[in-house]
C-alpha distance (Angstrom), angle and dihedral (degrees) to the residues before:
residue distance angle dihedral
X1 . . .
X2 3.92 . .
X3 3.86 109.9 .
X4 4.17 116.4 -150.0
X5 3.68 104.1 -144.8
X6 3.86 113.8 -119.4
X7 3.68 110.4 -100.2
X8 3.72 114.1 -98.3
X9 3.89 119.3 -120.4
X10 3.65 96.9 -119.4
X11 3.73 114.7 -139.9
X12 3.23 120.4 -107.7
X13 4.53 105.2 -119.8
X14 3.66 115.5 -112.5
X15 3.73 115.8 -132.2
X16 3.55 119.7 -167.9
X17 4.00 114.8 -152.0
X18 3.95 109.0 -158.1
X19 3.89 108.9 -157.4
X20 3.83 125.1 175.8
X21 3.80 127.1 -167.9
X22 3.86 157.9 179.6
X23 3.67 129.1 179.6
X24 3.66 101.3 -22.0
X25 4.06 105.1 107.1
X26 3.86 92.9 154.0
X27 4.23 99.0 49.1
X28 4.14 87.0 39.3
X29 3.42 95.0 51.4
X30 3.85 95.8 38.7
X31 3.80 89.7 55.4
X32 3.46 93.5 49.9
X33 3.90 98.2 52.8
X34 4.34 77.5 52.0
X35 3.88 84.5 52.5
X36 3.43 96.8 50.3
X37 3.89 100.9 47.5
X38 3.49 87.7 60.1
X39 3.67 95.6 76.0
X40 3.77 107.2 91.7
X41 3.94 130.1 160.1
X42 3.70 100.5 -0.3
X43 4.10 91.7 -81.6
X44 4.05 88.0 130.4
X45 3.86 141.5 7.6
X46 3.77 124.1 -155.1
X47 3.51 138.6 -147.7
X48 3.62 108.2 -157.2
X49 4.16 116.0 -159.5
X50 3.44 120.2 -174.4
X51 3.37 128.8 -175.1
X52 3.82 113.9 -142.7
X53 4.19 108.6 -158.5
X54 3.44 98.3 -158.3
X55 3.32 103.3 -62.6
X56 3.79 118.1 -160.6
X57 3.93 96.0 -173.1
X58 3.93 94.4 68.9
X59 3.86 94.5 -102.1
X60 3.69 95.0 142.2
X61 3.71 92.9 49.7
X62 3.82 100.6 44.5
X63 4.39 84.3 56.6
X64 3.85 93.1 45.8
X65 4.20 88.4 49.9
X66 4.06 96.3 40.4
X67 3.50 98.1 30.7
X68 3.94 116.5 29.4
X69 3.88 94.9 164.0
X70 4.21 84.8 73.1
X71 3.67 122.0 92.0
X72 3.37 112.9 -132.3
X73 3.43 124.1 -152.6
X74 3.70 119.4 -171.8
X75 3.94 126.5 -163.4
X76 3.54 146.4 171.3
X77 3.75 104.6 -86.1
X78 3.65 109.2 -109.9
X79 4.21 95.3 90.6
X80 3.90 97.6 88.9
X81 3.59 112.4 -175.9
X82 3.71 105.8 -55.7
X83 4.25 91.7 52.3
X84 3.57 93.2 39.2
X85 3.74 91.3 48.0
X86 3.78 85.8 55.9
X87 3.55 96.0 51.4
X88 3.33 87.4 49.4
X89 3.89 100.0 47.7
X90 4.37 81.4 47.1
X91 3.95 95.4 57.7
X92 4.01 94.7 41.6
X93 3.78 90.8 42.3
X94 4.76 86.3 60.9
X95 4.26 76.9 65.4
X96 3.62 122.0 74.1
X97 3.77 104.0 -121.7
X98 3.82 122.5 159.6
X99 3.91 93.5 -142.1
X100 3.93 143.4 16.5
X101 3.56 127.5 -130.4
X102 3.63 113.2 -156.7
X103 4.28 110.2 -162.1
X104 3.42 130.6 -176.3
X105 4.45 100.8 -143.1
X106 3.75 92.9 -128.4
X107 3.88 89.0 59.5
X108 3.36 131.1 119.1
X109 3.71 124.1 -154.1
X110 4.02 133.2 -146.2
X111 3.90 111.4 -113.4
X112 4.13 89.0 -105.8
X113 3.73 89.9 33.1
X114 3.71 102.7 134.3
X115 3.89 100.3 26.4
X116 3.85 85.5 55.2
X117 4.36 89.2 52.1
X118 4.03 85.6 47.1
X119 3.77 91.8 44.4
X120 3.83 93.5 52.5
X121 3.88 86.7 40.8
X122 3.91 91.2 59.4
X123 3.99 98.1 41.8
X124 4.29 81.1 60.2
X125 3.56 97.5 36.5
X126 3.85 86.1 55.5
X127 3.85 96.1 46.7
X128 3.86 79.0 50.7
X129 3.47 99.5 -112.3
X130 3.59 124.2 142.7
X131 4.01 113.7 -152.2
X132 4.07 146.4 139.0
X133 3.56 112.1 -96.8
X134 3.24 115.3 -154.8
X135 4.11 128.2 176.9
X136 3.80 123.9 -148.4
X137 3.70 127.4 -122.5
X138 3.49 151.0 -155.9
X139 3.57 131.0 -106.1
X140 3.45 114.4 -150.5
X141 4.14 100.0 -172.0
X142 3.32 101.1 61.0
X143 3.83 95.2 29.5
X144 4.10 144.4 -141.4
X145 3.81 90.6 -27.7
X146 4.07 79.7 70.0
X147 4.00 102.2 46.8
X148 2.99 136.8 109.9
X149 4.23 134.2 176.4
X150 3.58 127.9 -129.3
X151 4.36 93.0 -129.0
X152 3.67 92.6 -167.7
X153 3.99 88.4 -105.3
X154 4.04 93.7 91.4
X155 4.36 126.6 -162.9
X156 3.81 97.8 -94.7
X157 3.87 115.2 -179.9
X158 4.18 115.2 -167.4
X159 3.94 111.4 -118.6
């Protein structure tokens, strides 16, 4: 007698978002509530860091209240965004998440935003290619002239 296997739960992939901040409650937060809508039928989870760099405007309080699922990590305020990226990258990289989601706090994301990235990501993955996805955004200061879509297709580079 030939025995089908039972279908395997498949585990939903962990992406971990690395913020970093100073004195912009309103755009952190706002980009958060975008991050958070993405999550839709159990495809992905996220651990969101942030990095808080001593913010003085209540940033890193307003994400704790609205948004307890974030880690917060507070410092002393001379990281800027490349340091408090790092520390950011350093804390997410003690879970084990199977990609890493590098965001700007003033962005914006698409509606399918991050299931598009992990899409593209699997379509390399299973031609065996190991890249850098990266998504394309829109800038919303200086307009249309400056956007660009994410098409589903994704910049990859191999590593």
């Amino acid at each position: 007698m030939l025995e089908v296997p039972e279908k395997r739960a498949r585990k939903p992939l962990c992406i971990a978002v690395l913020m970093t901040c100073f004195n912009r409650r309103e755009q952190t937060v706002r980009c958060l509530e975008q991050v958070f809508s993405q999550v839709q039928d159990g495809a992905f989870t996220l651990y969101v860091t942030l990095v808080d760099d001593a913010s003085q405007d209540g940033t890193g309080d307003a994400v704790e209240s609205a948004f307890p699922a974030v880690n917060v990590v507070r410092s002393s305020g001379n990281l800027y965004w490349n340091q408090g990226m790092r520390l950011a990258f350093a804390h997410a990289n003690q879970r084990e998440c199977d990609a890493y989601l590098w965001l700007n706090d003033d962005t914006i994301l698409y509606p399918h935003a991050i299931s598009g990235l992990i899409t593209t990501m699997q379509k390399l993955q299973s031609l065996g290619v190991t890249a850098i996805v990266t998504g394309s955004t829109r800038d919303s200061v200086n307009g249309p002239e400056a956007t660009a879509d994410f098409a589903g297709a994704g910049s990859c580079r191999s590593v």
